[in-house]
C-alpha positions as a Markdown table, in Angstrom:
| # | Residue | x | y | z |
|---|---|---|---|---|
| 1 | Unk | 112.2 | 115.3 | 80.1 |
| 2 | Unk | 113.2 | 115.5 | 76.5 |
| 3 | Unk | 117.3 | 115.2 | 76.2 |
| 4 | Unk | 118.9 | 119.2 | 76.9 |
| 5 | Unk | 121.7 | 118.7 | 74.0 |
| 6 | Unk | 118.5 | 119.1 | 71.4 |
| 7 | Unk | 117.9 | 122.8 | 70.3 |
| 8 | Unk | 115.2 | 124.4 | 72.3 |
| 9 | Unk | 114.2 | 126.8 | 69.5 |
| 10 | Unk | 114.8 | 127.4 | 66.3 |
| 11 | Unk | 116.0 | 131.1 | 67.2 |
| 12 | Unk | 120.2 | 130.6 | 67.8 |
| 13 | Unk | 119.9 | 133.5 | 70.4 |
| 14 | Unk | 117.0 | 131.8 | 72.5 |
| 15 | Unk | 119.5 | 128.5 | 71.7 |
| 16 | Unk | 120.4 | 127.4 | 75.6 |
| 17 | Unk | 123.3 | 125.1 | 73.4 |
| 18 | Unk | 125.5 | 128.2 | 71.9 |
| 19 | Unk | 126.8 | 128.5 | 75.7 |
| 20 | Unk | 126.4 | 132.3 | 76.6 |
| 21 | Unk | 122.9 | 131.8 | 78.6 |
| 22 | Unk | 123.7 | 130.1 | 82.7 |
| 23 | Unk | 122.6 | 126.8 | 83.3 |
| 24 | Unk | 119.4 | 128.0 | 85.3 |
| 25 | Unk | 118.4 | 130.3 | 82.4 |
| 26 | Unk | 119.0 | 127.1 | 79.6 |
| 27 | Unk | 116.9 | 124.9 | 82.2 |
| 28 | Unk | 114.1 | 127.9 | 82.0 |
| 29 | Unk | 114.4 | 128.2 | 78.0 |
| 30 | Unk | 114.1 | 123.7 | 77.5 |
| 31 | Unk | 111.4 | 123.9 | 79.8 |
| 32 | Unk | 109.3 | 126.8 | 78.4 |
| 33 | Unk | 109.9 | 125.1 | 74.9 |
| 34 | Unk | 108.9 | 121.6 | 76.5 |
| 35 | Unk | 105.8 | 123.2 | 77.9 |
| 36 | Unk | 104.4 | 125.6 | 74.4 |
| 37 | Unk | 105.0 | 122.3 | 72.7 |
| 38 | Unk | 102.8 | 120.3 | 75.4 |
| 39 | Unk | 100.4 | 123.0 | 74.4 |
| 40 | Unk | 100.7 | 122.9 | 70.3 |
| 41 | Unk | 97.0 | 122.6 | 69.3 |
| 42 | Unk | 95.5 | 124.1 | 72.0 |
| 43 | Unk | 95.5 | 127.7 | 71.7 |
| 44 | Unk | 94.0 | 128.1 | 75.3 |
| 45 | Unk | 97.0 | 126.6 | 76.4 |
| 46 | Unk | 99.0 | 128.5 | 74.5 |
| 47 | Unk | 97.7 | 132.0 | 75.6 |
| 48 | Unk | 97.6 | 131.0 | 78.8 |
| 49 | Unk | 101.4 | 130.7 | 79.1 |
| 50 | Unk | 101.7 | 133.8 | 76.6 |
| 51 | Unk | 100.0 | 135.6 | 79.5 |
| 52 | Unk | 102.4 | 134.1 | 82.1 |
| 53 | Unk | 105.6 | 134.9 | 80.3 |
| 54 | Unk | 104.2 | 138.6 | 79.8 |
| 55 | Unk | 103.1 | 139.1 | 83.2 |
| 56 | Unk | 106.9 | 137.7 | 84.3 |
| 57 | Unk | 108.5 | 139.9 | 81.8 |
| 58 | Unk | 106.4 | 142.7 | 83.3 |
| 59 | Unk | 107.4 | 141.6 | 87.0 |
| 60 | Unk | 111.2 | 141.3 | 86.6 |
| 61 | Unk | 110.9 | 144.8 | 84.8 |
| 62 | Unk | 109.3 | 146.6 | 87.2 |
| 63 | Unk | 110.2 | 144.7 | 90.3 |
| 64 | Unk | 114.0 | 144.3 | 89.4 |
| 65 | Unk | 115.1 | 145.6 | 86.4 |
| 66 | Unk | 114.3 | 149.0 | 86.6 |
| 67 | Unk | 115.4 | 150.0 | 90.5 |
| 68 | Unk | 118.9 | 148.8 | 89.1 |
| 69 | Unk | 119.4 | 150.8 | 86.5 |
| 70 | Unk | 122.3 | 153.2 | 86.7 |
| 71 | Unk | 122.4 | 156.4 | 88.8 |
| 72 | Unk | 125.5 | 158.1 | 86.7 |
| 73 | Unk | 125.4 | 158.9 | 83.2 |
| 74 | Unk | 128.3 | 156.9 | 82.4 |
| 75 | Unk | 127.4 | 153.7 | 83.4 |
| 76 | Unk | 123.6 | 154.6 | 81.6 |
| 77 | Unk | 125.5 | 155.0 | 78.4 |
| 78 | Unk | 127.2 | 151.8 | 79.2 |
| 79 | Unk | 124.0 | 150.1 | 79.5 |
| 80 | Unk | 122.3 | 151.7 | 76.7 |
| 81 | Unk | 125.3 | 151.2 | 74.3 |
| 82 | Unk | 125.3 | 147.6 | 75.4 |
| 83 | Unk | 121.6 | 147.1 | 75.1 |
| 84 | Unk | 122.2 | 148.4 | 71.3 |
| 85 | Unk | 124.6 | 146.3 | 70.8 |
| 86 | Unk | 123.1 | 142.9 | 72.1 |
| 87 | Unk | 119.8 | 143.5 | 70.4 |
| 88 | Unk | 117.7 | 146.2 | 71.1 |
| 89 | Unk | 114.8 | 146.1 | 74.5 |
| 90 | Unk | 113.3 | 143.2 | 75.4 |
| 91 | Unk | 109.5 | 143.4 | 74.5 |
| 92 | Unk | 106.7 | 140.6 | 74.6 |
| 93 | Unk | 104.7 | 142.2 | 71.2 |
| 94 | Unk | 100.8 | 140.9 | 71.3 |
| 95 | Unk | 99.0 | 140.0 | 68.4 |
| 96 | Unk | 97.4 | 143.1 | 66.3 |
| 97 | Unk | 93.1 | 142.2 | 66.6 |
| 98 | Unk | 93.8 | 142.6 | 62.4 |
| 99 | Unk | 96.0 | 139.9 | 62.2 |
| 100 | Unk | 94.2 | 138.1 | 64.5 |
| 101 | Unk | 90.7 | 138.3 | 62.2 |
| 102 | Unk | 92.7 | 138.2 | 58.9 |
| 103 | Unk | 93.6 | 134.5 | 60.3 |
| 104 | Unk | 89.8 | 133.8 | 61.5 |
| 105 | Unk | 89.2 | 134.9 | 58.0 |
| 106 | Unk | 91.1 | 132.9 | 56.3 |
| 107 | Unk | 90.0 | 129.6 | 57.7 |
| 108 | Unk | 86.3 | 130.4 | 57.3 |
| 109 | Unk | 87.5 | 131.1 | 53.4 |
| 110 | Unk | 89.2 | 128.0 | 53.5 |
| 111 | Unk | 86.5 | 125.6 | 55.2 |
| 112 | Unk | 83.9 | 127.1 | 52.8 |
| 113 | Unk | 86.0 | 126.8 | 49.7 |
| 114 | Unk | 86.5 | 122.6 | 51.4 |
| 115 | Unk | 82.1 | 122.6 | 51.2 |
């Protein structure tokens, strides 16, 4: 296993180093990163665990995240003042089919300019 004092991404919030993430969550973040590189050319691979870390998102959400949400309307504004302030909802975005083809597109333009 590759060294944990190295930066697991290049995003500083994703960062398990800058301290405000727990151990087990810096241990999930190295090994995630450990695992998409493992998968670098292989785009199977790589949507593979894009599906996985969707359909976990998906299952903490609904499975834990949402029965513990606040009852009063204090402690919702807490929560939503404090989600604004830490950065917004968590979403997984998926790739437009456009972009998708625009990049299919560009390699074929590529490869035939190569001929």
């Amino acid at each position: 296993m590759e060294p944990t004092n190295t930066p697991a991404t290049t995003d500083q919030s994703l960062n398990p180093s800058n301290g405000s993430f727990p151990a087990s969550l810096e241990e999930i973040v190295i090994r995630v990163n450990i695992a998409s590189r493992q998968c670098k050319d292989n785009p199977h691979q790589i949507l593979e665990l894009l599906r996985t870390l969707e359909q976990l998102h998906q299952e903490i959400r609904v499975n834990l995240f949402e029965p513990s949400l606040p009852n009063t309307r204090n402690d919702l504004y807490d929560l939503l003042l404090d989600i604004e302030e830490t950065g917004g909802w968590p979403y997984i975005g998926r790739m437009k089919l456009r972009m998708f083809l625009e990049h299919f597109s560009s390699d074929i333009e590529q490869s035939s300019d190569s001929e």
